[in-house]
C-alpha positions, 0 to 999 in steps of 0.5 A: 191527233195521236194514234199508235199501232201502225207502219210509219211512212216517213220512217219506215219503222213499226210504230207500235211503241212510237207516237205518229200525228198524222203528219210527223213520225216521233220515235220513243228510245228503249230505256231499262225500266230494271235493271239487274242487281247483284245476287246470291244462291246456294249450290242447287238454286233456281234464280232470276236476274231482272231486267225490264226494257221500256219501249223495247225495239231491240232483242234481249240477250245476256252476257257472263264475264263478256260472251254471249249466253244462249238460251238452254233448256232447263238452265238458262230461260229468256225471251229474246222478244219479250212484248212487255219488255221483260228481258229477265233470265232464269239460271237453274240449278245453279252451280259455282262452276257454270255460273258464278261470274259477272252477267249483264243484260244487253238490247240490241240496237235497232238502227245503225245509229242507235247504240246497244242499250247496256246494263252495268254488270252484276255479280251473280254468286254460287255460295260455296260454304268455306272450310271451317275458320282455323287460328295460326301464330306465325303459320303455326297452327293451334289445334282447336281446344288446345290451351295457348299460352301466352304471357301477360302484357305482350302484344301477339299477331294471330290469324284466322283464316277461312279457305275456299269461300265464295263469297268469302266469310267474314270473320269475327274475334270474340274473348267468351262472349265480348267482341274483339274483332275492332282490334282485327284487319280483314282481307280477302284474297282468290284461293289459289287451290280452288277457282272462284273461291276466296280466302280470308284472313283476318289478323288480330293484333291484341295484347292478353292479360291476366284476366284473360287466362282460362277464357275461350279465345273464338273465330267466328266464319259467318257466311250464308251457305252454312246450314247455321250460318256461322263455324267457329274455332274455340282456343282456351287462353293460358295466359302466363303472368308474374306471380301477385303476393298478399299477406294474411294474418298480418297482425292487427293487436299487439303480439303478446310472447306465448301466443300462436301467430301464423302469416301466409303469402296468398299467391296468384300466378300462372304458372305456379310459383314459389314463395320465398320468406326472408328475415330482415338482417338474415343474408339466408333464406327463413322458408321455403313455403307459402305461410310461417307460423310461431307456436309459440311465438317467442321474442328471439322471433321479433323482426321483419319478415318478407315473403315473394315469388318466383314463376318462370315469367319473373319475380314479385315484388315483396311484401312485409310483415313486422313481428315485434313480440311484446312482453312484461318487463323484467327487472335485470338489475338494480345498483349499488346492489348492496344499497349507498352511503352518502355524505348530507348536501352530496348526491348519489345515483341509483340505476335500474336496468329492466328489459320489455317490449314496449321499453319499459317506463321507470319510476324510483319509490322511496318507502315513506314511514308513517302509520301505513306504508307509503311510497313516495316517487322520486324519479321516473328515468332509469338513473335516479340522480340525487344532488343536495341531499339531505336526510329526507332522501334516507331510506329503502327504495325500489325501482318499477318497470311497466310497460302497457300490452294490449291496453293492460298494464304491467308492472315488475318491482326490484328488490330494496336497496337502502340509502343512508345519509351520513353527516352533521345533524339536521332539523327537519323543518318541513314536517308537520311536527316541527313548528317554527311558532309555538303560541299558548295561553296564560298559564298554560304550559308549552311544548316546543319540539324539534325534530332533526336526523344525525348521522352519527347520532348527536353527542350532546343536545341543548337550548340556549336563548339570551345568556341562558343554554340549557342541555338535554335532562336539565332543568332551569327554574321553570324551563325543563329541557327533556332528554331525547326521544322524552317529550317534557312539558316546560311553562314559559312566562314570556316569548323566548327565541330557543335554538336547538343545537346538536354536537356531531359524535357517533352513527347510533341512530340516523333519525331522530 
């Protein structure tokens, strides 16, 4: 049978926490039922420190950074021989320079053999709240809301440092309201100007953009003893960059002569910078200015323009415009001026020269007779080469220039200038008058005519079929050859083979 509460005879011992079975004394070690954990209070506070002991034999005390604590009235309460083993110690009014340490809870041993029953240290912290977080770049300090310039693309080191903490801050990097602080290194090292305080230093490697410049750069100090838990530094950003150019008002049709065309280099950089404007085969400068304008734009103005920019960071790269001013062709000159006289079966060349934005297109026109005036095209290249020619190729010509602007068309016609053949007599036998088979009734009678040019117009003029040759104003029986220009009406009795025939004299009519 178990019992309790008594002196063990065999020990020697109070047994109250040990088990006795009459015959046998079993003696239950101390052990911590809790033990202390680490803990933080403000400047002020009242805290406990828990530590329980089961089966406790020993007496309790308490150590800070290895001595003996006593116990003092309305600072630091504990029991020594607490019945139920509560060894727990409460600091009042706590203060970083009294009681900020590390403490451990201790039972004494109560036999030579038995050891100090030892709980692991703990930290008991007096929060003392750091000074307000401060930004430097190469121990420069930038003062809160002062822009800080810093150019684009460069990586920069900057640190925020927050003194006399205890426990140190943690230190937090933001660009507005997005978190930077994985780019950062954090290290908290005793504040040399006040004892058990830290310093923390956090450092921030990172590499601004553009995007960045006008933006609040922050270092955020959390720690607990702040009244809003959280200080923070604010730096605007100047981030300096190269200038980025744009065009507008680049043309989208066509620039017709006459018009207003203006372009504008659109600038984007800090610091402000300067537009340059160049011409294409110009070694000068065409501006000094953000846009250039044409009112009106002539075509001296066609040409290709670019424009840059220039900061105290560097230079843009340049943007081009292409200016080609349109305009109607214009007809400069046509030769031989005076028109041409060719010889039959030579050739002879006809030239324009006309200017237009798009080059002009060329045709040659030569006036055809008829009962209205038509033209007939002869050629569609600035020279007209005439070879073989003949009389068909007589008369006035002119030449066209068009070119198409803005999907309208055009046109600008020469003057005309004549070209006449010259040479022996020549049957037109591609027009529509002059038949090859003339084919009539019995009885009735037959015109066959023939048309032909001559340059000198013919001396003499006759037919002649078989042994029979008949001119111009004679007759032979039935067969009446007319004079010239007179259309007569001679009777055939059966098929002949007539051949015209005109003699070479002198120019009095070209065609007839």
């Amino acid at each position: 049978m178990l019992d309790y509460g008594f002196v063990c005879e065999q020990c020697g011992i109070n047994v109250n926490n040990s088990l006795y079975n009459g015959d046998l004394c079993i003696y239950a070690a101390q052990q911590f039922e809790i033990k202390p954990s680490n803990i933080e209070v403000n400047p002020g506070d009242t805290a406990v420190l828990t530590c329980k002991v089961h089966n406790r034999q020993g007496e309790c005390a308490w150590l800070k950074d290895g001595k003996v604590m006593g116990k003092i009235d309305a600072k630091y309460e504990f029991s020594r021989e607490p019945p139920d083993g509560d060894c727990s110690i409460r600091i009042r009014n706590a203060k970083i320079e009294e009681d900020d340490g590390m403490w451990q809870c201790q039972v004494t041993q109560i036999a030579l053999t038995d050891p100090t029953l030892t709980a692991p240290e703990v930290k008991f912290t007096v929060r003392e709240p750091p000074v307000p977080p401060k930004i430097e770049d190469n121990t420069n300090l930038l003062p809160a809301g002062d822009p800080y310039p810093t150019q684009a693309g460069k990586p920069k080191r900057l640190h925020c440092i927050s003194r006399k903490g205890n426990p140190p801050a943690k230190l937090k990097w933001f660009i507005e309201d997005t978190d930077i602080t994985s780019m950062s290194n954090q290290t908290n090292n005793t504040d040399v100007d006040k004892p058990k305080t830290w310093q923390a230093v956090s450092v921030l490697d990172y590499v601004f953009q553009k995007d960045h410049n006008g933006k609040m750069l922050k270092c955020v100090a959390i720690h607990a003893a702040y009244e809003t838990l959280t200080k923070e530094i604010r730096i605007p950003l100047e981030v300096l960059y190269l200038p980025e150019i744009r065009l507008e008002g680049q043309p989208v049709r066509d620039i017709e002569e006459g018009e207003s065309v203006s372009v504008k280099c659109v600038v984007d950089a800090n610091p402000q910078a300067n537009v340059i404007w160049k011409k294409s085969g110009y070694s000068s400068i065409y501006a000094l200015k953000d846009q250039i304008e044409f009112m009106p734009v002539k075509r001296s103005d066609s040409g290709v323009y670019s424009c840059s920019a220039t900061n105290d960071v560097g230079t843009s790269h340049e943007l081009e415009v292409n200016i080609d001013v349109k305009y109607k062709p214009q007809i400069l000159n046509v030769s031989p001026i005076h028109g041409a006289t060719v010889a039959v079966y030579n050739s002879t060349t006809l030239v324009c020269e006309a200017e237009g934005n798009p080059p002009p297109k060329y045709s040659w026109l030569q006036k055809m007779g008829g009962d209205g005036i038509e033209w007939q095209q002869r050629g569609n290249t600035a020279a007209l080469l005439i070879q073989n020619v003949t009389y068909q190729y007589q008369g006035q010509y002119v030449c066209e220039a068009s070119n198409v602007i803005n999907g309208h068309t055009y046109k600008s016609t020469s003057a005309e200038i004549s070209l006449d053949v010259t040479g022996a007599p020549q049957v037109l036998t591609d027009t529509a008058r002059t038949k090859k088979r003339v084919v009539v009734e019995k009885d009735e009678d037959a015109v066959i005519a023939v048309y032909f040019c001559s340059d000198p117009s013919p001396k003499r003029t006759f037919w002649e079929w078989g042994s029979i040759k008949l001119e111009s104003g004679e007759v032979h029986i039935r067969y009446i050859a007319e004079r010239l220009h007179n259309v007569g009406t001679p009777v055939s009795q059966n098929k002949r083979r007539l051949i015209l025939i005109a003699e070479f004299l002198h120019p009095v009519s070209p065609c007839i």
